[in-house]
Structure formats: structure tokens, C-alpha cells
TORKE-69878 format. One record per residue (C-alpha): x negated, y, z; residue in one letter; residue number from 1. Coordinates in steps of 0.1 Angstrom, whole numbers, always signed. Each point is the difference from the previous one (the first is absolute). Layout:
BEGIN
(r (X,Y,Z),a,NUM)
...
***
This chain:
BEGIN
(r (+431,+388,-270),x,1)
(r (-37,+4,+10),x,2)
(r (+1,-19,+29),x,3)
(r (+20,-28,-21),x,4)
(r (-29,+0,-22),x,5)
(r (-27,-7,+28),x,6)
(r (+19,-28,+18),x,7)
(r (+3,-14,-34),x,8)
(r (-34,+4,-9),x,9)
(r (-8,-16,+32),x,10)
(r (+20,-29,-2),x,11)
(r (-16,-5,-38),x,12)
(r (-36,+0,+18),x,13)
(r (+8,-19,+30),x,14)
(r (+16,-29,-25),x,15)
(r (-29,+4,-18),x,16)
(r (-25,-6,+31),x,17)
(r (+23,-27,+18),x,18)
(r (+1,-19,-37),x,19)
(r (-36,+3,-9),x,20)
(r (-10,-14,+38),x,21)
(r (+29,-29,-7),x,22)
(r (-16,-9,-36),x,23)
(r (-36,+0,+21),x,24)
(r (+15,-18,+23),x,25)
(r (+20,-26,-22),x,26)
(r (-30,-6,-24),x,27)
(r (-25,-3,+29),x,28)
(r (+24,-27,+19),x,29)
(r (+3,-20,-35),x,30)
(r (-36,+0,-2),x,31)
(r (-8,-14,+39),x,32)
(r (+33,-22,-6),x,33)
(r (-19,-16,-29),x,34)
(r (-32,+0,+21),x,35)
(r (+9,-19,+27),x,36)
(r (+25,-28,-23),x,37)
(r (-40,-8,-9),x,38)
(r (-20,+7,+31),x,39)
(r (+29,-21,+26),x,40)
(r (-1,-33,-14),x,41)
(r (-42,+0,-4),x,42)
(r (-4,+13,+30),x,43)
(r (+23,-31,+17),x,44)
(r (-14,-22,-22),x,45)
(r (-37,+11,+14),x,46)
(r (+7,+5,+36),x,47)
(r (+12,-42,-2),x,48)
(r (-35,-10,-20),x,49)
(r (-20,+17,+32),x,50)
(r (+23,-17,+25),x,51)
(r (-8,-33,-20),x,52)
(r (-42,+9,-6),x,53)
(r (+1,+10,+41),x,54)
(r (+17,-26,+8),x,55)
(r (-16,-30,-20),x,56)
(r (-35,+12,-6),x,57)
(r (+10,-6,-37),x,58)
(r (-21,+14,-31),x,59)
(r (+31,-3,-21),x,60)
(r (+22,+24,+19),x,61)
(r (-29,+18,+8),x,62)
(r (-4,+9,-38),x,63)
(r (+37,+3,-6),x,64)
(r (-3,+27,+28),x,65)
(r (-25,+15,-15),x,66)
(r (+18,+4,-37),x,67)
(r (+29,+11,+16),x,68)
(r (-18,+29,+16),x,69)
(r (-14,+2,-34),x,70)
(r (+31,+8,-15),x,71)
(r (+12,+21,+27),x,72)
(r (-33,+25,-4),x,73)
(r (+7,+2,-34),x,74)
(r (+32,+15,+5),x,75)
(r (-14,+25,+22),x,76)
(r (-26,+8,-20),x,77)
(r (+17,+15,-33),x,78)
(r (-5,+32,-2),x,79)
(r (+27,+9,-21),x,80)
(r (+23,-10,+25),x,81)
(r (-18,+13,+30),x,82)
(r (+3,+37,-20),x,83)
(r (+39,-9,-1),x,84)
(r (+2,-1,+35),x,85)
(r (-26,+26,+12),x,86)
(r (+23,+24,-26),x,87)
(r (+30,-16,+19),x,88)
(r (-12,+9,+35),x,89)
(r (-18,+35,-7),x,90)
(r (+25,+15,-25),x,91)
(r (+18,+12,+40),x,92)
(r (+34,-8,-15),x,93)
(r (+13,-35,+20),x,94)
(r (+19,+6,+24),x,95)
(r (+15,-33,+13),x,96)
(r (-28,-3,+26),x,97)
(r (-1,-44,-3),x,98)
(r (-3,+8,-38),x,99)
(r (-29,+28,+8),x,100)
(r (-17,-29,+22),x,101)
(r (+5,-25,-18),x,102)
(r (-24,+19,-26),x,103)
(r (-22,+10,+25),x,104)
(r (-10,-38,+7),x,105)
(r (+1,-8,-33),x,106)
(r (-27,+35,-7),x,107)
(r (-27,-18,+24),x,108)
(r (+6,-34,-12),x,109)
(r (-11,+11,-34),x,110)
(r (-28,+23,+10),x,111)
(r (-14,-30,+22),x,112)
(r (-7,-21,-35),x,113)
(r (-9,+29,-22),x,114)
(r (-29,-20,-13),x,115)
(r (-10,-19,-26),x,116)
(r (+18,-29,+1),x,117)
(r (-32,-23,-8),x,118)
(r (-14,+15,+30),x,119)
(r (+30,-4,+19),x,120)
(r (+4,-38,-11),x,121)
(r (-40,-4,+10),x,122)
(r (+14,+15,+38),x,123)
(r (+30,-24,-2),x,124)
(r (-21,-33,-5),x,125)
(r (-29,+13,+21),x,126)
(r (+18,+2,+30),x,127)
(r (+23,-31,-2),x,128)
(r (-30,-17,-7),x,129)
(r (-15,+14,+36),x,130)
(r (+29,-5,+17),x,131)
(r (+4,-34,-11),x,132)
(r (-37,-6,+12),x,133)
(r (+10,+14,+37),x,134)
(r (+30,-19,+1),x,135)
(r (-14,-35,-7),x,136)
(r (-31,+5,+14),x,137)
(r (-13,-19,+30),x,138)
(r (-31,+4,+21),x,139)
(r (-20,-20,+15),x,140)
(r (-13,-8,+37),x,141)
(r (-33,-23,-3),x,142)
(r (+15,-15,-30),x,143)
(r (+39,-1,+11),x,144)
(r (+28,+20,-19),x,145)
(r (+17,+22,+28),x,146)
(r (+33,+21,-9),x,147)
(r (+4,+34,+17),x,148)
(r (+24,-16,+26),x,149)
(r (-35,-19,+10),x,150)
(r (-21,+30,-3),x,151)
(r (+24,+18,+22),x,152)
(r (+8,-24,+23),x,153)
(r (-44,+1,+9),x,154)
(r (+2,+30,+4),x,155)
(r (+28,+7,+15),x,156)
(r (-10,-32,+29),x,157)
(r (-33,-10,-1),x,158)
(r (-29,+8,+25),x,159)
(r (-27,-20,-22),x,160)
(r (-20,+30,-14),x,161)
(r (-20,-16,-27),x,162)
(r (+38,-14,-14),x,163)
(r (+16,+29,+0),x,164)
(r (-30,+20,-23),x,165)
(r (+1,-30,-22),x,166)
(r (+42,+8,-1),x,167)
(r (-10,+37,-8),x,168)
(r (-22,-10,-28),x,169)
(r (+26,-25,-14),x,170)
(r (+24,+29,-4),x,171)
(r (-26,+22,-18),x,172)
(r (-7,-29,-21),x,173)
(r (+24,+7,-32),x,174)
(r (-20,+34,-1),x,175)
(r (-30,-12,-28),x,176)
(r (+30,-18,-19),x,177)
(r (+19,+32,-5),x,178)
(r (-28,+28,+7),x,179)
(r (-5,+5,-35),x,180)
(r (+36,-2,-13),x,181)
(r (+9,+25,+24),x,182)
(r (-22,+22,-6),x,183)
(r (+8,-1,-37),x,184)
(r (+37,+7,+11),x,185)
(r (-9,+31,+16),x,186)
(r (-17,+12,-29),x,187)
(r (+26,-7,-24),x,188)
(r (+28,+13,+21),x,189)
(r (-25,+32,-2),x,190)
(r (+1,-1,-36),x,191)
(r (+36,+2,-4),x,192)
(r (+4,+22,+27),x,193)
(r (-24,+28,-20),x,194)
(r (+17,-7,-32),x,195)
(r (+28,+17,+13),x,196)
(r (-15,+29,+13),x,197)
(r (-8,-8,+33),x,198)
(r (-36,-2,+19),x,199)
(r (+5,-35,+14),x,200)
(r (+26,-24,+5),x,201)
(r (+1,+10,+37),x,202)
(r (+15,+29,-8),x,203)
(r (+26,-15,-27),x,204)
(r (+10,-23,+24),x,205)
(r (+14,+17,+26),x,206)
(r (+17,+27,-21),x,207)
(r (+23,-28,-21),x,208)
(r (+7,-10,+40),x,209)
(r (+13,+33,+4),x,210)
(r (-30,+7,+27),x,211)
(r (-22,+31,+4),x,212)
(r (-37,-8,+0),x,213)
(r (-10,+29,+23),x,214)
(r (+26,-2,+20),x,215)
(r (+0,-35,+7),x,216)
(r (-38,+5,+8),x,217)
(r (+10,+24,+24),x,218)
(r (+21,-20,+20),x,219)
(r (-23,-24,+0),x,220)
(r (-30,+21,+13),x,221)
(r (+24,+13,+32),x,222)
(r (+12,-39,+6),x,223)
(r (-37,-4,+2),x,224)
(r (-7,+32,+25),x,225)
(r (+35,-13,+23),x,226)
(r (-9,-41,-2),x,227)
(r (-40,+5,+6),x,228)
(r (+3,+9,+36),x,229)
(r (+24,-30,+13),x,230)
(r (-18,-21,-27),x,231)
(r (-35,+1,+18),x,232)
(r (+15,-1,+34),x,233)
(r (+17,-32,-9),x,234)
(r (-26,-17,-20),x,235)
(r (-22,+6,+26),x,236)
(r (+19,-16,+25),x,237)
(r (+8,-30,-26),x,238)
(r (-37,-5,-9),x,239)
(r (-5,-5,+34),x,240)
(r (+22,-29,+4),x,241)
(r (-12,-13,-34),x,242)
(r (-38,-1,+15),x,243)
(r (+10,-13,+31),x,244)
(r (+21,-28,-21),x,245)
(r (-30,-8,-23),x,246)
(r (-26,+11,+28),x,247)
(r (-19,+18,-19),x,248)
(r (-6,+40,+3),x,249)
(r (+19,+24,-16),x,250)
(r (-24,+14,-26),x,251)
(r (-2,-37,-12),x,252)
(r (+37,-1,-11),x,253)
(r (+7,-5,-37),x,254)
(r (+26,+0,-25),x,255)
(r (+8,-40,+10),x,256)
(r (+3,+6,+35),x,257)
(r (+38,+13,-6),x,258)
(r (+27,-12,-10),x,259)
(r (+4,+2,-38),x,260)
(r (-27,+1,-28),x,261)
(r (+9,+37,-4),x,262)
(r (+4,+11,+36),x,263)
(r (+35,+15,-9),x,264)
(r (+20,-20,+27),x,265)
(r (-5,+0,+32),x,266)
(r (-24,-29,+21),x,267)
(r (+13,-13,+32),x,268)
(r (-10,+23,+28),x,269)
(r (+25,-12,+25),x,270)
(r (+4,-39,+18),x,271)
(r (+38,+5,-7),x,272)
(r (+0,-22,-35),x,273)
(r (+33,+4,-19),x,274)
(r (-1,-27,-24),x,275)
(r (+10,-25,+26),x,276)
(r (+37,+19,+7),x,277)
(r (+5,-9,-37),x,278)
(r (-16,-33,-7),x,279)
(r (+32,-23,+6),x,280)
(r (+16,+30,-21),x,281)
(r (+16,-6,-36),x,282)
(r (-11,+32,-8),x,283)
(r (+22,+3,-28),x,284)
(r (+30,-7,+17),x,285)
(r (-10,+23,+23),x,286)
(r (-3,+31,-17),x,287)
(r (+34,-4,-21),x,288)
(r (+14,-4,+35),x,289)
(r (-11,+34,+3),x,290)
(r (+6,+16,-27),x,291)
(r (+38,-14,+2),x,292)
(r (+3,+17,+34),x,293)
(r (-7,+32,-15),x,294)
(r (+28,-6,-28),x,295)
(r (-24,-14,-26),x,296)
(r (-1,-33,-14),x,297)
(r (-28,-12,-20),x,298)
(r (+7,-33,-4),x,299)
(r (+12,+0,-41),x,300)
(r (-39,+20,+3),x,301)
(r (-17,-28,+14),x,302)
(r (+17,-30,-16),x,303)
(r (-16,+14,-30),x,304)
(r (-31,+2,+11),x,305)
(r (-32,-20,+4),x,306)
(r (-13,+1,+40),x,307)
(r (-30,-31,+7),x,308)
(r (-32,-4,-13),x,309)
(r (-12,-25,-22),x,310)
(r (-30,-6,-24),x,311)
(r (+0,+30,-29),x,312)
(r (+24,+22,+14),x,313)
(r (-3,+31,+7),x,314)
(r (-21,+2,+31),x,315)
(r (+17,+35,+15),x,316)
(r (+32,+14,+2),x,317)
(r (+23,+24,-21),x,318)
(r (+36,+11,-8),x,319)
(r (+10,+3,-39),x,320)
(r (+38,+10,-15),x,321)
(r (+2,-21,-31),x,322)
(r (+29,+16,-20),x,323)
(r (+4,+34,+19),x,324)
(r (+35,-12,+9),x,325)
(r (+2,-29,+25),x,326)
(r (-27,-25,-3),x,327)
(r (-22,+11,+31),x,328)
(r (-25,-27,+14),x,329)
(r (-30,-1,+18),x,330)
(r (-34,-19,-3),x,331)
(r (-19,-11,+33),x,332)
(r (-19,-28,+15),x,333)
(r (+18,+0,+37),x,334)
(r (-13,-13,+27),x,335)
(r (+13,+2,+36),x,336)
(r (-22,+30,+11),x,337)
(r (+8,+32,+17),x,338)
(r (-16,+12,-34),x,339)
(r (+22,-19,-21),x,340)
(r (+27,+12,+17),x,341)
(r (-10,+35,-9),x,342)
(r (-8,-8,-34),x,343)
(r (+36,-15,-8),x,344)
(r (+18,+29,+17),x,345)
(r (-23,+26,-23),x,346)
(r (+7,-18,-33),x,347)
(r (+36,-3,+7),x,348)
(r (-3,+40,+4),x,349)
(r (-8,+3,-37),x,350)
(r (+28,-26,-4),x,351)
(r (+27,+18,+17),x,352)
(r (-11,+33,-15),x,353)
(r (+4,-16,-34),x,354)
(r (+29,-19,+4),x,355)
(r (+22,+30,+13),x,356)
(r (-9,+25,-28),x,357)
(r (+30,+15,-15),x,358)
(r (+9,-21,-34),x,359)
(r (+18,+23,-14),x,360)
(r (-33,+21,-3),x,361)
(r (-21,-2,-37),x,362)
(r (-22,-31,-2),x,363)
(r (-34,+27,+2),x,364)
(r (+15,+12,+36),x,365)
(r (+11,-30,+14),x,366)
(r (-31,-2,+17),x,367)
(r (-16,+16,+35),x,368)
(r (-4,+40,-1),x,369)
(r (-35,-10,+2),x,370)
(r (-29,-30,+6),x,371)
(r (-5,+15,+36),x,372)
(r (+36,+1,+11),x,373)
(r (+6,-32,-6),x,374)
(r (-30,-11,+21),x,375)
(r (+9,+23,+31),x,376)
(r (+29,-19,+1),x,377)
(r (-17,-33,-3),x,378)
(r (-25,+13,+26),x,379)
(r (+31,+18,+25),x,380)
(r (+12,-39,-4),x,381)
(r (-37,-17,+3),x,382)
(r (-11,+14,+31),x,383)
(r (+34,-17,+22),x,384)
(r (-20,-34,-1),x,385)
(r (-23,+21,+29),x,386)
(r (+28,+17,+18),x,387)
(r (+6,-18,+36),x,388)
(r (+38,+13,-3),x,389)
(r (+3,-12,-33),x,390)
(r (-16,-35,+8),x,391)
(r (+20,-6,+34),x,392)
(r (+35,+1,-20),x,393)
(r (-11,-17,-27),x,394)
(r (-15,-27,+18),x,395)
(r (+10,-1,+32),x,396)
(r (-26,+12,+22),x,397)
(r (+3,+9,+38),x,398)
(r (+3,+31,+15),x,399)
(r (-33,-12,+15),x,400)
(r (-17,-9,-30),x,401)
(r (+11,+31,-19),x,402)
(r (-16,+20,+25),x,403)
(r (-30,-17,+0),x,404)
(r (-11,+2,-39),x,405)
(r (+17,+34,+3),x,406)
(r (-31,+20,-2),x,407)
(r (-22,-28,-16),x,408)
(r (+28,+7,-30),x,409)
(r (+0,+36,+3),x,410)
(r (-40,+1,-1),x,411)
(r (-3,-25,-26),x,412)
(r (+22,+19,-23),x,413)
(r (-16,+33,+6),x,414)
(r (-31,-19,-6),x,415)
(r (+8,-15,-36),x,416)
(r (+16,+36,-10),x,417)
(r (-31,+19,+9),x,418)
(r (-25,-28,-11),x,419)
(r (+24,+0,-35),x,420)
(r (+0,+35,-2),x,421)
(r (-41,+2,-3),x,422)
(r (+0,-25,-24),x,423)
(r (+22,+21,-25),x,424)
(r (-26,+26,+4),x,425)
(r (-23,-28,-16),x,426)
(r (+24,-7,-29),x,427)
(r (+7,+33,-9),x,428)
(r (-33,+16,-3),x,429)
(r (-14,-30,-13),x,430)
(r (+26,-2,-31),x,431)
(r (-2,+38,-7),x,432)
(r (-40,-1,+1),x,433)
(r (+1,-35,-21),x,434)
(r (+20,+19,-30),x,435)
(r (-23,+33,+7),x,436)
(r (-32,-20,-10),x,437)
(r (+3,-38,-5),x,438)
(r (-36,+0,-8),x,439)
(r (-10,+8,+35),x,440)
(r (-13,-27,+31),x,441)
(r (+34,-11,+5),x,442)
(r (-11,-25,+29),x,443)
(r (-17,+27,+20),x,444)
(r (+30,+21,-6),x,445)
(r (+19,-24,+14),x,446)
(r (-19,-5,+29),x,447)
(r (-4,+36,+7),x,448)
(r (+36,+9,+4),x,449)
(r (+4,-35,+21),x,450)
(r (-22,+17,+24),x,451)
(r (+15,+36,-7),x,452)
(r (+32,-11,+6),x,453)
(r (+2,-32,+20),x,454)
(r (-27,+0,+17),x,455)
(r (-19,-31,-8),x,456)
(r (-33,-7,-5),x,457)
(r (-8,-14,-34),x,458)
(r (-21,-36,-1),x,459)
(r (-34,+4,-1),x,460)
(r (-18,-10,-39),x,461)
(r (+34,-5,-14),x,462)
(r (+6,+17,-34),x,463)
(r (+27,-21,-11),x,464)
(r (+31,+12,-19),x,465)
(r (+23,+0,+33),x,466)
(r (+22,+27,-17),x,467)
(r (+13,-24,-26),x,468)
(r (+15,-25,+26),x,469)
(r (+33,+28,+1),x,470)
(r (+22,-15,-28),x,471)
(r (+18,+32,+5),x,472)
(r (-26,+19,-17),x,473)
(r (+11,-22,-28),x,474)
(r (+34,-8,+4),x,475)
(r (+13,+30,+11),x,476)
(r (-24,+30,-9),x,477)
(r (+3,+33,+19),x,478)
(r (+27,-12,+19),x,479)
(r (-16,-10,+38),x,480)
(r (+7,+36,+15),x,481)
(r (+37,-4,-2),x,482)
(r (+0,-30,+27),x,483)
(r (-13,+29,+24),x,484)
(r (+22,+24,-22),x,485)
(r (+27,-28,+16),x,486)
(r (-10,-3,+32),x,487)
(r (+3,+39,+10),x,488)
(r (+36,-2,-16),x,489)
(r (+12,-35,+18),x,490)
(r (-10,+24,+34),x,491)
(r (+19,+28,-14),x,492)
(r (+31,-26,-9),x,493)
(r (-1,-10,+38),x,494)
(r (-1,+38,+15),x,495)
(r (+26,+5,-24),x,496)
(r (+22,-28,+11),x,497)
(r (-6,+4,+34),x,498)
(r (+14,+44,-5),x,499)
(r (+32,-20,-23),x,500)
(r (+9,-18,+29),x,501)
(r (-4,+29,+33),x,502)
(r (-28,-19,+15),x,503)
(r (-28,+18,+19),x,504)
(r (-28,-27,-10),x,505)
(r (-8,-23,-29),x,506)
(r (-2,-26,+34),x,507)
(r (+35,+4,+0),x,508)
(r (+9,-11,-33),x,509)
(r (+17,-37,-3),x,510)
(r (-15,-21,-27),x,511)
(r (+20,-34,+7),x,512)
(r (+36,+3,-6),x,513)
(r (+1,+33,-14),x,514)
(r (+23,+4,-32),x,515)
(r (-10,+43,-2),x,516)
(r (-37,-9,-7),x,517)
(r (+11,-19,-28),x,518)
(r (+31,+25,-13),x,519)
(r (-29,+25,-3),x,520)
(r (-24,-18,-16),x,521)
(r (+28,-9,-27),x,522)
(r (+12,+36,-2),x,523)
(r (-21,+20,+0),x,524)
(r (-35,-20,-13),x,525)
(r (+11,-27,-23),x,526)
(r (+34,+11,-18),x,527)
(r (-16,+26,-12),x,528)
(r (-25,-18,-16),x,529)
(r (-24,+21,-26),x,530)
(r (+29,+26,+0),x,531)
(r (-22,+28,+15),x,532)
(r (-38,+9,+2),x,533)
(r (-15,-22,+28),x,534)
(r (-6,+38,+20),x,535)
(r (+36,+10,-4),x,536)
(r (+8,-36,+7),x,537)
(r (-15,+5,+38),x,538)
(r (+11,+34,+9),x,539)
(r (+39,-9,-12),x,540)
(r (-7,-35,+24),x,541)
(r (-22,+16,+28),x,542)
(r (+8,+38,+0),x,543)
(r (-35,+12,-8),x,544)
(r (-33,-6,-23),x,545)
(r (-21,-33,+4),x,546)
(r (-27,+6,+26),x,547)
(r (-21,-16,+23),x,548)
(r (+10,+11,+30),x,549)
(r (+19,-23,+8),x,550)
(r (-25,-29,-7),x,551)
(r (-22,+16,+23),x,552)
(r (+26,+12,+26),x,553)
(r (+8,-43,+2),x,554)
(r (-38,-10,+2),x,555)
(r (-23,+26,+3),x,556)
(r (+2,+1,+38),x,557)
(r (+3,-30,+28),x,558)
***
């Protein structure tokens, strides 16, 4: 009879448990049910008005953008509602693990706009306004508008020494137009970031990203040790070619003797030219030729999308899912360029990435794991434009001629990844020191980690705002390390392919025609969408932590 009376008193308890958690569970879903019957259709509604501002240079969609973000904020910013969900997620007692995620994003988009929602509305219209400003803006070469195609294209070709500093300064030109605006940003952003507890908005940005900021710094501090080394060897031996190209000496070499206005790609170094093999090339053709040999087809992607330039547009490139479902497109200004090339296959990266998340997955997780995985796949994608394997199937190179760019390809690549990994080093420091102290010398901070990290000398008597010529410092705040964050984890995609299919070397791997690099990608990246933490994400698709080994096992050594 005793015994009867425990298993029964058991039972009562464990009834009681399972029904609380199901009542917690039950009232928690109604409440992120309700949430997202709001957030979905603003959201769509917003991602369209920033496809129509990027795309026409319009100030009305720009300001219908804008209120929609408006709106959206304000939702995130209730605080009675962000209590429901932190009770929700803290009170331990979910557990359907999509339901227990699901709350988890929803816990960081709320914490992210804990402000006061005048401030936040100040943020809002601040940046739109400087992003608007970079996006139309033109400068000028003696007098002549020039678009960043232009600008690039000096760089990238010319010889003539006094046009290609007058390029430089053209990019740098939009700097005293939103100097002051950006700084302001920074400040504000600082202002709701301590209103919530935290000592900048450095710090609050990378935790509602699910990012540690020690850690992160460490990683970055031993990509710095690994990457030094090679770096120096192979600037070195680039420099030289630069000075012998410009004839001038070494020492002399400045920020608009490479190849971009930030030296973060790589300047030509080699007489093998790659632009030519895809000149002839409908580029776009090209690459969903590709990506429907690797059982991908991207077309519905890019018949929604906007691909030339034209006056107003949006002068760069980028990949946006409208509704969260099926509406993927891209925006970009192709030309037929090896770069180009690369730029397409990147984009549709984030478009494939998007377009295979799992639907049946809540709106708030049908979305990446995280910012950075979705860019290592864009980058894993990017860098084929440079591989002579990749470019001899696709467009029909000889054996000869693939052996001959071979190691012009190889070299140039290693070049860009190593020259783009020093650069991050910029970005990073530079954002975490801006929210430290705002008030300090930003332009000689600036410069200083430019000649920490990548090594260039800074102009002599310049003290202009150079810093606020990176619309990402606006646009995208905090966010720069994860293209590097991206980079180590497209290397650790391609190790891990290469061990999926029994091959000794990444060398060995088939890009062209391969249906298993795109059956992994779908299974084990993009279905899952925002399903797991971006960390448990990688070790469930790559059998171990992100790291940087990999990155520097590909290009740390010739």
C-alpha cells in the first residue's frame, strides 16, 4: 500500500511539472504567435521599401524605409513585452527546443532596442539619412562625377600616378559630408547602449549577435600572430612589383598605389590578367550555369533581381530575402570582370543560403544561424571566380592555359586573403576603440592601425576624416569582423568537404559538376536555418569548433 502511495504521489507531481512546462509553453507560443502576425508583414513590407530606396536613389522609399524600421523598433522596444519573453526563456521550463530558440532570438532582439525609443527613432533617421548620403553620392575627378566602378577601374589599371591619387581622394571625398553625422551616430548608439546597462555599444553589439567580446578578440590577436609572418613576406615581394610598376622606391608607396581605396583587395602583382578570360563572358549566365551543375538553380533568384548599373542605384552589391519565405534577389552593378564574376557568385551565396531555409521553421528562425555563416558561404562561393580549375570548366580553358594562370590564381588568392585579413584587424580595433572614446583623434587612430596592421604609410599633412568613407561603420555597426569571422569558416567548409568525400587534399575536390557540394550546403547549412546557435551550427556541419586553422593551414604558407 506504501509503495502504491509513492507511485501515485509521483505521477500527481510529474502531471503537475509536465502541465505547468505545457501552460509555459502554450502561453509563451501564443504570445510569439501574436508577435510575429505583427512583426512578418512590417518586416516584408520594409525589406521592399530598401530594395526600392537602393534601387532608385528615391527619398520617398527612403523615408518609407525608414518609418518602417520605425515601427519595427518600436515593437522591440516595449519593455513589457521584452519582460514576457525574458520570463519565457529563463523560467528553464520549455522544452520543445525550436520553441526554447525561438525565444532566445526573440530575448536579443528586444535587449538590442532597450532604449528610449526617441533615441532610438533619432538612430533610425540618423543613419538612413548617412546612408542615403553614401549611396547617392558622387565624387569628383578635376570637376567630373566618377562612380566607384571608375574609381576602381584607376586603380585597379592605371600607371598615371598623379590620376590615381586624385581617384584616392575622390573616394575619401563623401567623408566631410558625413563626418559629423557619423560621429553623432556613434555617440547615440553609446547612449542607448549605457542605458541598458552596458559600457558601450561595442559591447551590446556583439552580445545580441550571440558573440563573445574577449573571445572574439582573442581569435583575432592569434589570426594576427599566424597571418603577420606570410603577410610581410608577401607584401614585400608585392611592393616590389608595385615600385617597379610606378618606378618609384618602395618607401614612396601610398595608400593609392594599390588596388582599392582601402587596400583590402589585392593589386595586380602578376602579368597573367584575368579579366580578359571573362570579358566576352555573360557573367550572369555564367554563374547559374554553375550553380545548376551543382544541383542548384537560381534562376527564379535572379529573375527577381536587379543586376546593371545605372544613375541612383545602388552603387555596390548585396543579397536581401524580402518575405522570409521565397522572394530572394540580389542587387549588383555587373560588369564582365573576373571581379564581377566573384561578386555574383558571393551574393548568390547569401541567396541560396536564404532560399533553402526550412519553411516550416518560425518566421524569427527562418534566417542564417548567424551574419558570419552566411558570409563563409558567400565567400567558400566568391573565391571560385580565382580558381584555374574552376575557370577552365566553366569557360573552357586549355589544359595549357590552366596551367599557366595556375599559380598566378593560387598566388593572387592567397594574396587578397592575407591582404583582407590585415584589413579586418583595422576594422575591428578601430570600431571597438571608436565606441571606447568617440571623443578621441579618430583620423590618427585610423591611420595608426592602417600602419599597425596593413602596413601602409599614412599621407603626409593629411588630417582628413578618411575613417568616415566606410559606410559600414554606419550601415552596418560592429559587424566588419564577421567577413573574417567568414572567411576562417568557408576554409573550414572546404577541409570539411574535402574529409565528406575521402579525398586526401582540398586540390582534389570538384567544384564543376558536383551535386555533393551542393547536397551539403542544403543539409546541413541552410535547412537548418536559425534552428541552432551559429557554434553548435558548425560543429553538427564540420565535426569541431570554428577556428582558424584552417584559414591559415589554406594561406598562411606558399
Amino acid at each position: 500500500m506504501k509503495k502504491l502511495l509513492v507511485l501515485i504521489m509521483s505521477f500527481l507531481i510529474l502531471f503537475s511539472c509536465t502541465k505547468k512546462v505545457s501552460e509555459n509553453e502554450m502561453v509563451s507560443k501564443e504570445f510569439l504567435d501574436s508577435l510575429t502576425s505583427i512583426i512578418e508583414p512590417l518586416f516584408t513590407q520594409m525589406s521592399q521599401a530598401y530594395w526600392d530606396a537602393t534601387a532608385s536613389g528615391k527619398d520617398e522609399y527612403y523615408d518609407q524605409y525608414a518609418n518602417l524600421d520605425i515601427q519595427l523598433t518600436k515593437i522591440f522596444s516595449n519593455s513589457e513585452d521584452f519582460q514576457k519573453v525574458k520570463t519565457f526563456k529563463e523560467t528553464g521550463k520549455i522544452s520543445d527546443p525550436i520553441l526554447a530558440r525561438e525565444l532566445e532570438v526573440a530575448y536579443y532582439h528586444f535587449l538590442s532596442n532597450q532604449a528610449d525609443t526617441s533615441l532610438l527613432k533619432k538612430i533610425t533617421e540618423l543613419s538612413t539619412k548617412v546612408e542615403k548620403n553614401f549611396n547617392t553620392f558622387r565624387g569628383k575627378i578635376d570637376g567630373k562625377p566618377v562612380t566607384g566602378n571608375d574609381i576602381s577601374d584607376i586603380l585597379k589599371t592605371s600607371n598615371d600616378l598623379e590620376l590615381r591619387k586624385k581617384a584616392w581622394e575622390a573616394s575619401k571625398q563623401v567623408s566631410t559630408l558625413v563626418e559629423a553625422d557619423m560621429l553623432k551616430l556613434a555617440k547615440l548608439r553609446n547612449e542607448s547602449a549605457k542605458a541598458m546597462g552596458f559600457d558601450n555599444y561595442y559591447q551590446l553589439r556583439l552580445l545580441v549577435n550571440e558573440q563573445d567580446p574577449d573571445k572574439l578578440l582573442k581569435l583575432f590577436d592569434e589570426l594576427d600572430q599566424e597571418t603577420r609572418a606570410p603577410f610581410i613576406e608577401i607584401k614585400h615581394e608585392m611592393d616590389s612589383v608595385l615600385a617597379s610598376r610606378f618606378n618609384i622606391n618602395i618607401e614612396d608607396l601610398r595608400s593609392w598605389h594599390y588596388a582599392d581605396p582601402f587596400f583590402q583587395s589585392a593589386p595586380v602583382i602578376t602579368e597573367i590578367k584575368l579579366d580578359p578570360y571573362y570579358v566576352d563572358k555573360d557573367i550572369i549566365k555564367l554563374v547559374a550555369d554553375f550553380y545548376k551543375s551543382i544541383g542548384i538553380n537560381v534562376e527564379p533568384i535572379l529573375s527577381r533581381s536587379d543586376l546593371y548599373e545605372r544613375k541612383g542605384k545602388y552603387p555596390h552589391a548585396y543579397c536581401t530575402n524580402i518575405d522570409r519565405k521565397c522572394d530572394v534577389r540580389i542587387m549588383t552593378n555587373v560588369r564582365p570582370t573576373e571581379e564581377w564574376a566573384g561578386t555574383v557568385l558571393h551574393e548568390l551565396g547569401h541567396a541560396i543560403y536564404e532560399i533553402y531555409i526550412d519553411n516550416d521553421l518560425p518566421f524569427a528562425l527562418r534566417e542564417p544561424s548567424h551574419i558570419f555563416t552566411t558570409e563563409a558561404v558567400a565567400m567558400f562561393l566568391g573565391r571560385l571566380s580565382k580558381n584555374a580549375k574552376w575557370m577552365q570548366e566553366m569557360i573552357n580553358i586549355s589544359d595549357e592555359e590552366r596551367e599557366k594562370i595556375t599559380e598566378a590564381t593560387w598566388k593572387t588568392l592567397r594574396l587578397e586573403q592575407l591582404i583582407f585579413s590585415r584589413w579586418v584587424q583595422v576594422m575591428v580595433h578601430f570600431e571597438k576603440s571608436l565606441y571606447e572614446n568617440p571623443d578621441q583623434d579618430l583620423n590618427k587612430l585610423w591611420w595608426d592601425l592602417v600602419e599597425k596592421y596593413q602596413m601602409v604609410k599614412r599621407p603626409e599633412e593629411r588630417n582628413m576624416p578618411d575613417w568616415a568613407t566606410k559606410i559600414h561603420i554606419c550601415s552596418v555597426p560592429v559587424y566588419y569582423h564577421n567577413y573574417m569571422l567568414g572567411e576562417m569558416l568557408a576554409s573550414q567548409f572546404l577541409f570539411a568537404i574535402a574529409k565528406s568525400q575521402y579525398l586526401d587534399s582540398i586540390d582534389e575536390i570538384k567544384f564543376v559538376g558536383n551535386p555533393e557540394i551542393g547536397k551539403y550546403f542544403i543539409e546541413n547549412i541552410f535547412k537548418p536555418g536559425n534552428k541552432y546557435r551559429w557554434d553548435e551550427m558548425i560543429i553538427r556541419a564540420t565535426g569541431e569548433k570554428l577556428t582558424a586553422k584552417y584559414f591559415v593551414k589554406q594561406f598562411g604558407s606558399k
